[in-house]
N, C-alpha and C positions, 0 to 999 in steps of 0.2 A: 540343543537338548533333545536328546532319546525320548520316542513316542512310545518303547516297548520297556513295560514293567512287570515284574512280580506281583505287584501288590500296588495298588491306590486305595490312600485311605482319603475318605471325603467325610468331613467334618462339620455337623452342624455349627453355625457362628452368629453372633450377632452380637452387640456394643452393651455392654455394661463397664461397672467399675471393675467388677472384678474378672469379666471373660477377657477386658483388656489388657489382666495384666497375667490370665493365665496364655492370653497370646505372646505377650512380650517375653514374658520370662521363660516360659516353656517351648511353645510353639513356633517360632520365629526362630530361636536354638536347634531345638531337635532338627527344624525343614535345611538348617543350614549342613547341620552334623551328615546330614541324608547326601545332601550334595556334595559335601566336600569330600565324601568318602566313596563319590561312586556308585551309590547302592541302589538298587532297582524295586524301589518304591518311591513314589507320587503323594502327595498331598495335593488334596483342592478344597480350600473353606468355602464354604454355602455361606453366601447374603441374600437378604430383603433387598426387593430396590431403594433406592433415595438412602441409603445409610452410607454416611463419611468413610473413607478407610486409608486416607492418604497417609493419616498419623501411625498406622500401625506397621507399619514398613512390610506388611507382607508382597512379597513379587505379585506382578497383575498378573503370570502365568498359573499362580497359584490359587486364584480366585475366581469364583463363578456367584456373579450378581443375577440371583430369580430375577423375573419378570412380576411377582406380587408382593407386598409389603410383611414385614416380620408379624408371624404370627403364631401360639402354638397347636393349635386345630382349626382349617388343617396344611399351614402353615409349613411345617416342619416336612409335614410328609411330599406336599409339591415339591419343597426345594430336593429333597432328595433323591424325586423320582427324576427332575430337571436336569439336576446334576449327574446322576448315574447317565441317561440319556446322552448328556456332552460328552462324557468321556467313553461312552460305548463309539460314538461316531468320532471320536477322536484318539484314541489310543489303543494299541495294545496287550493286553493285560491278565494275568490268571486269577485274582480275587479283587474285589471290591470290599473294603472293611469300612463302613457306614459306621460313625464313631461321634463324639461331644465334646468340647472344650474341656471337658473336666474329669479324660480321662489320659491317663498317662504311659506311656509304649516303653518295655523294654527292648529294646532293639534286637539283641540277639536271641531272645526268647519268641521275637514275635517274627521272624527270618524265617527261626526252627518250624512254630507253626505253620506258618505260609505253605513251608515244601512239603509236610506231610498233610498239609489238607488235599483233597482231589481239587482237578481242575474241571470236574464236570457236577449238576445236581447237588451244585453244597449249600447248603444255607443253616447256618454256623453261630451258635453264644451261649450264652446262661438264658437256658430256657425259663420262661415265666408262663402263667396260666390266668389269662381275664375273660370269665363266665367260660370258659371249656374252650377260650381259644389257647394254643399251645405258637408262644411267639418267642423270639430269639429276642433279648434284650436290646433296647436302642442304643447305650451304652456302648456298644459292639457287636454288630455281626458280619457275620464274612458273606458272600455271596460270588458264586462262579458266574462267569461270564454267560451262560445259559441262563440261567436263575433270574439276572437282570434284564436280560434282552424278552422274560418271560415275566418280568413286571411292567418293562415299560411298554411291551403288546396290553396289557391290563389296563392302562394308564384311565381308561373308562369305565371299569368296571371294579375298581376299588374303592375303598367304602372309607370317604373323606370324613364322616362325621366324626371319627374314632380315634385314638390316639396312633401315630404314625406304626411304631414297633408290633401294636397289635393288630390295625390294618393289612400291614404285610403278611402276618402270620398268617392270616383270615387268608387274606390270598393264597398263600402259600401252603394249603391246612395238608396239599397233598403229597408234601414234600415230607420228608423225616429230616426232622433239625439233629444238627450233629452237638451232642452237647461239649463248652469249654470250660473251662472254669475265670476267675476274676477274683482279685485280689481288692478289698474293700479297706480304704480307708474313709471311715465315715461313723467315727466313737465320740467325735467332739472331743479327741485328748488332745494335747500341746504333748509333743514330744523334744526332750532335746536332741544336740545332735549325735550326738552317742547313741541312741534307741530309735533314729530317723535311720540311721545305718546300718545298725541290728536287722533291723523290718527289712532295708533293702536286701540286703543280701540272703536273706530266708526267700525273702520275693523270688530270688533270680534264681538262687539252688531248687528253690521248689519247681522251677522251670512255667512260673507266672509272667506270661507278656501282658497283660494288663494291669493297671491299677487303675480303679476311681478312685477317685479324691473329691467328696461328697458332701462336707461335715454342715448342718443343718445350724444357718443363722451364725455359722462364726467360718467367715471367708479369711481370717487371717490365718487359721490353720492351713485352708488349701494353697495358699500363694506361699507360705512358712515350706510345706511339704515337697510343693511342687518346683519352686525355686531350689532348693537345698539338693534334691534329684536329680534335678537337670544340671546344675554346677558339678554335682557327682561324675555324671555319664556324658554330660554331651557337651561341654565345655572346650569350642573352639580355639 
């Protein structure tokens, strides 16, 4: 397996009912789609230590177990800075896209992106604002190889108390985020599959490489969405 990528996306992870079966159904498809096709992007899931994974068939080369336990502050933001870190000392690479279980990639929309972002000073998403910090959503942001080798010099002097996405900002306050957009699935509607299809294809013409898939207190829309998706596009 090739060390030199376009693009690695590393993905917060950890064990619930439903992240399990947004890995099964979605995640485990897409990473195989990625490979069978040759294409130059990387995944690597973030774990907690002491958490099971043998049942979720993802490759161990795909995986990167923190050294501290699942936590969300400041939990999230160690494993991500951890993991950036591995894969700066172990791969070659032009974007790093720091991402969720619970968001969904169009492949050739998110290609497109990759090559017109710069490969230098990027740090990339749907920008948000918490008390006047100005941060790239955790959902998705991109980061040049510069960018991360200029967090994890940080690695001391970031402000763990915080939520991960806006921590980095805070770091990052001197950088200009580059804004993207993101396509939100998160109404609480049941859609069939006739208007699951609609959506997509508006998604992909509008030239939208993300989706979240969000919806508050009813997960069987997300695993409904995200399955029906994935069997769409990446169905080996």
């Amino acid at each position: 397996m090739t060390n030199i990528y376009d693009l690695i996306i590393i993905v917060i992870a950890s064990r619930s009912t439903l992240y399990d079966e947004f890995i099964r159904k979605y995640w485990v498809p897409f990473l195989n789609y990625i490979n069978n096709k040759n294409i130059k992007i990387n995944i690597i899931f973030m774990f907690g230590n002491n958490t099971p994974l043998t049942d979720l068939n993802i490759p161990k080369e795909n995986i990167y177990i923190s050294n501290i336990s699942e936590s969300y502050i400041p939990g999230i933001l160690i494993k991500t800075i951890q993991t950036m870190d591995f894969v700066n000392k172990n791969f070659v690479y032009k974007h790093i896209l720091r991402t969720n279980l619970s968001s969904f990639f169009i492949l050739e929309n998110l290609l497109k992106t990759c090559y017109l972002l710069p490969d230098r000073n990027l740090y990339a998403g749907v920008i948000g604002n918490h008390n006047n910090i100005l941060f790239a959503s955790g959902a998705g942001f991109w980061m040049s190889k510069d960018i991360v080798e200029k967090i994890i010099a940080n690695i001391n002097n970031i402000d763990y108390n915080i939520i991960d996405d806006v921590s980095i900002g805070k770091l990052l306050s001197s950088i200009q985020i580059t804004p993207l957009h993101r396509y939100d699935l998160d109404k609480n509607i049941s859609y069939d599959n006739e208007e699951k299809s609609i959506i997509l294809n508006e998604i992909i013409a509008n030239d939208h490489y993300h989706i979240r898939i969000k919806n508050t207190n009813n997960s069987k829309i997300d695993i409904d969405i995200m399955t029906f998706y994935t069997l769409k596009l990446y169905k080996n």
